[in-house]
NUNU-73648 format. One record per residue (C-alpha): x, y, z; residue number from 1. Coordinates in steps of 0.5 Angstrom, whole numbers, padded with zeros to 4 digits. Each point is the difference from the previous one (the first is absolute). Example, Ala and Ser with C-alpha at 12.3 -4.5 7.8 and 13.67 -1.06 7.14 Angstrom:
    px    py    pz dose
  0025 -0009  0016    1
  0002  0007 -0002    2
REM end
This chain:
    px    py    pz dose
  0071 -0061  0017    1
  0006  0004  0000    2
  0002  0005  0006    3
  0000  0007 -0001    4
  0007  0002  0001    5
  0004  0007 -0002    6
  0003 -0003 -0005    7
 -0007 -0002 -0002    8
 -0005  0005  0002    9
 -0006 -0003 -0003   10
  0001 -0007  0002   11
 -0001 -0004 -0008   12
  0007 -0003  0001   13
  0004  0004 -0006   14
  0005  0005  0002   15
  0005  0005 -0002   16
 -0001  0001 -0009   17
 -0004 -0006 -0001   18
 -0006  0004  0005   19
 -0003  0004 -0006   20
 -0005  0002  0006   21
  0003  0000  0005   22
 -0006  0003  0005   23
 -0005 -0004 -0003   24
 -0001 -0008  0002   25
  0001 -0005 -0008   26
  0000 -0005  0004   27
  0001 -0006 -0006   28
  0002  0005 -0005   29
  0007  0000 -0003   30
  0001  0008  0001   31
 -0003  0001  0006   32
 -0006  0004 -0003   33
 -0007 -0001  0002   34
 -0005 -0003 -0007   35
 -0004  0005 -0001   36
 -0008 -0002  0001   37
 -0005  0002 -0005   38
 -0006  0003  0003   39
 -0007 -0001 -0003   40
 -0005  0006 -0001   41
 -0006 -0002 -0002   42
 -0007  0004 -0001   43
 -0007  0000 -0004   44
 -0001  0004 -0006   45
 -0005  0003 -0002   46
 -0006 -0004  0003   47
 -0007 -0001 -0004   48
 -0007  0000  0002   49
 -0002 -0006  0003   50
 -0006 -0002 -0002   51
 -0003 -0006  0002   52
 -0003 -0003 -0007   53
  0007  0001 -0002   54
  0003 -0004  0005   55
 -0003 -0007 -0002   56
  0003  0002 -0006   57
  0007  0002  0002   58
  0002  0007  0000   59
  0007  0003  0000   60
  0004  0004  0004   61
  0008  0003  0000   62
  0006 -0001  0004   63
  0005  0001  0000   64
  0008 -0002  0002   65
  0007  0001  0001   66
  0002 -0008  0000   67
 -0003 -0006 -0004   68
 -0004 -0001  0003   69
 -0006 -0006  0001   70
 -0007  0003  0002   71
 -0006 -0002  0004   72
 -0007  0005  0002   73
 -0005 -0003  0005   74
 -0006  0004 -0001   75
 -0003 -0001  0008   76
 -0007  0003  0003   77
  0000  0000  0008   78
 -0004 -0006  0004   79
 -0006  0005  0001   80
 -0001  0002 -0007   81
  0002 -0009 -0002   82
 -0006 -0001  0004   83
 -0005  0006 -0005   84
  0002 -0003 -0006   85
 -0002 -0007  0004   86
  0007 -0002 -0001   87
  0003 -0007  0004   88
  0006  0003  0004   89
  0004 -0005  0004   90
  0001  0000  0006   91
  0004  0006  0004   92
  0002  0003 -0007   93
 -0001  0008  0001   94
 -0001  0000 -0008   95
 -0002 -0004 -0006   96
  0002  0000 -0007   97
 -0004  0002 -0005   98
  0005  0000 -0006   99
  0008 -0001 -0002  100
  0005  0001 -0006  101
  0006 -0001 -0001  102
  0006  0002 -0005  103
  0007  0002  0000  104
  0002  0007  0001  105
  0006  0003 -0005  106
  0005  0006  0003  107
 -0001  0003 -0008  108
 -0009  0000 -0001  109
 -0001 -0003  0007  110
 -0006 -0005 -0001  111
 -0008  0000 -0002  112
 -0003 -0004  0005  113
 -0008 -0003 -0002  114
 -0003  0000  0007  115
 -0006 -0006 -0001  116
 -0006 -0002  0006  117
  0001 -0006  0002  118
 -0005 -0005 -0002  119
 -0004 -0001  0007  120
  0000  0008  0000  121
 -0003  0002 -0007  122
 -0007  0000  0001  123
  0000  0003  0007  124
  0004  0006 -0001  125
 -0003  0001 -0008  126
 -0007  0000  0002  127
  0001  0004  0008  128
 -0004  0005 -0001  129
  0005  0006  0004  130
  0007  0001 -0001  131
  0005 -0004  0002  132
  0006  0003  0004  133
  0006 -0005 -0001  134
  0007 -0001  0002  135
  0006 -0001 -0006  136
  0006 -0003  0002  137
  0005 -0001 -0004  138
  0008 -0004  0002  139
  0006  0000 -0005  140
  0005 -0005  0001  141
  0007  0000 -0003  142
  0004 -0005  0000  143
  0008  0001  0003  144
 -0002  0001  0007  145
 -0003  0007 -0001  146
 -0006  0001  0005  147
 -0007  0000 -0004  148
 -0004  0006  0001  149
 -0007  0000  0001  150
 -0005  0006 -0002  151
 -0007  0001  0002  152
 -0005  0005 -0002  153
 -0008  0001  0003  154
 -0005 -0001 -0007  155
 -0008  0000 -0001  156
 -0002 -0004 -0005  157
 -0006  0003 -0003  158
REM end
């Protein structure tokens, strides 16, 4: 790598007029300016009511984006809770899953997620007396080195 010198203050190797930033490092670009890195946001829309009959069939949620971006939901109970709704747990896991959905997210409209039990845990959790305290997770991945962002919201099911 190049050395940082008074005719090259940020060390990316151009000098004089073809540094168009000359304070900050474009290590690799023509101009000597930094490629601008696009920042994912991401969050939940407005979320239903999670009713446990409903989620054997699917219920859908929003989220929404600031990036194309591929979508996957975990819908998690804690190992105490895995263990009432008698539930295998594997070994040393601190949750289990209970349901998933997956989509891909739009920066205009976002994405509607269908968030469905799986299939070992849809008699469990529909016939459980009480209601169920559930945690949602959901990671966005975009593509292009931008990092994923994961959201997380605490629901009961009722």
């Amino acid at each position: 790598p190049p050395s940082l010198s008074a005719n090259d203050p940020d060390g990316d190797g151009l000098v004089g007029a073809k540094d168009k930033c000359p304070t900050s490092a474009g290590i690799g670009t023509a101009d000597g300016c930094p490629v601008a890195t696009a920042k994912l946001t991401a969050a939940f829309g407005k979320l239903p009511k999670f009713k446990r009959k409903a989620l054997a069939k699917g219920t859908i949620f929003p989220v929404t984006c600031s990036i194309l971006s591929p979508v996957k939901a975990n819908l998690t109970v804690s190992k105490s809770v895995a263990k009432k709704l008698k539930l295998k747990i594997k070994k040393g896991a601190k949750t289990a899953s209970i349901g998933s959905a997956s989509g891909s997210c739009k920066p205009a409209g976002g994405a509607k997620l269908k968030l469905k039990l799986s299939s070992k845990a849809k008699k469990p959790v529909t016939k459980a007396k009480k209601a169920i305290k559930a945690k949602l997770t959901v990671i966005f991945t975009p593509a292009g080195g931008v990092a994923p962002v994961t959201v997380v919201k605490s629901v009961t099911l009722g």
